[in-house]
N, C-alpha and C positions, 0 to 999 in steps of 0.2 A: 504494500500500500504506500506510494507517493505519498509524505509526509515535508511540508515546506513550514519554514518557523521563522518567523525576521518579530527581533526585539527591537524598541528604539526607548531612551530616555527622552521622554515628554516633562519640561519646564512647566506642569500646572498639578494642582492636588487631584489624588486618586477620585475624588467625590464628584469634581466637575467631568471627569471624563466617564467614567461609571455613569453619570445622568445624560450622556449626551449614548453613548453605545448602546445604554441598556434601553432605548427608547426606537425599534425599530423606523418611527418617521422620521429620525435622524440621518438616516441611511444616505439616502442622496447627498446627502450633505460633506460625505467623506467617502464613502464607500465608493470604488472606481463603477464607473458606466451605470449606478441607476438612476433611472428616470423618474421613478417615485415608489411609494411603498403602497401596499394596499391590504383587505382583510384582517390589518391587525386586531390578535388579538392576545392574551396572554402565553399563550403558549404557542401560538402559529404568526406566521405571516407572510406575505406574497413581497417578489423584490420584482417590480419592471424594470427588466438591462436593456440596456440598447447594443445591439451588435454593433460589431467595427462595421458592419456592411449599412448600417444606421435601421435596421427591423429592430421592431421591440419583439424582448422573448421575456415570457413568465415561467419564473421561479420560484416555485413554494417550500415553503421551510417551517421549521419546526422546534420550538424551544425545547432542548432536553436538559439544559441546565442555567439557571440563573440565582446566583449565589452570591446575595450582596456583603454578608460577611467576609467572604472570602476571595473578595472579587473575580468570580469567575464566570463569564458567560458561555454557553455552548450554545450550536443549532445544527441541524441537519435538516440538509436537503432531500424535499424529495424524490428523488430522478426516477420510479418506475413509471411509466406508461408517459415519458415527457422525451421530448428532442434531446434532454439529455442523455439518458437512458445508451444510446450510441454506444455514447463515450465511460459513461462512468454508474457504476453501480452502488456507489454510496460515496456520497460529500458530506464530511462537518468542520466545522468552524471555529474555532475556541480562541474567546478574549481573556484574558488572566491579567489583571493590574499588581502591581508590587510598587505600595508607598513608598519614596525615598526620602532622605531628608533635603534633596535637591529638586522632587518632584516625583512622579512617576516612570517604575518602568511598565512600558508596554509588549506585549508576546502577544501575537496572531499567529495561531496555527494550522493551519487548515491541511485534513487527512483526507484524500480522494482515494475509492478503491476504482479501478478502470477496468473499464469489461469487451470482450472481444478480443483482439490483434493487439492493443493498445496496454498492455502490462507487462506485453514483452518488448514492443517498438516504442510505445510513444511516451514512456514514463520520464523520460530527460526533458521532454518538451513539455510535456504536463509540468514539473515541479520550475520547470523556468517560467511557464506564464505565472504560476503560482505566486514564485518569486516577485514578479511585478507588480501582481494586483495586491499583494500585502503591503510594497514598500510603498504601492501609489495610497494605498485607505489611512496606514501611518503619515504620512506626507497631509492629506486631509485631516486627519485628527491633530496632527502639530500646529496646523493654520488657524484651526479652530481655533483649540484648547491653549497652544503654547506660546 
């Protein structure tokens, strides 16, 4: 399972970022390519992306952990019976904050399992996009929050 992890030290307290993540209509706001959120509700929520090709595609997702104690957010997508489906047989997502005394650090990790041809050929190229869309959502939450 493709597993991609980019930490960045965020200049702002754990609490203002925790309220800005743990609020899926924030999303657009930092999160790369969406276009807006939709269906929220406590435990679900839909993400409309816009392709590099500029089509909106939906994405529904699924809270399986949100732990303000210990700040940790998860979600999994649900990719059966979706265009994703293709490519990938299970996506999650995991936000984790760790206060510092100079602010936060941030850890997005997101674990793809890929299904088909693609766990033996396209996993380099999977955890490279991976790679980007994590350092572009940290890049949005710095501008935010920091």
């Amino acid at each position: 399972m493709p597993t991609t992890r980019r930490t960045r030290a965020i200049a702002a307290p754990a609490g203002d970022i925790w309220k800005l993540i743990g609020d899926p209509h924030h999303l657009p706001r930092w999160w790369p390519r969406v276009a807006r959120v939709e269906s929220v509700a406590p435990d679900a929520f839909t993400k409309v992306l816009t392709s590099r090709r500029g089509r909106l595609v939906r994405a529904d997702f699924r809270v399986v952990a949100y732990d303000e104690q210990e700040l940790v957010l998860r979600w999994s997508q649900q990719v059966q019976d979706t265009p994703f489906a293709r490519l990938l047989s299970a996506a999650e997502t995991e936000l984790r904050l760790e206060p510092t005394s100079a602010g936060t650090n941030v850890t997005i990790e997101l674990r793809q399992s890929l299904h088909g041809l693609f766990p033996n050929l396209g996993a380099t190229r999977v955890r490279r996009a991976a790679r980007a869309t994590l350092e572009e959502a940290l890049d949005g939450l710095e501008k935010i929050v920091g």
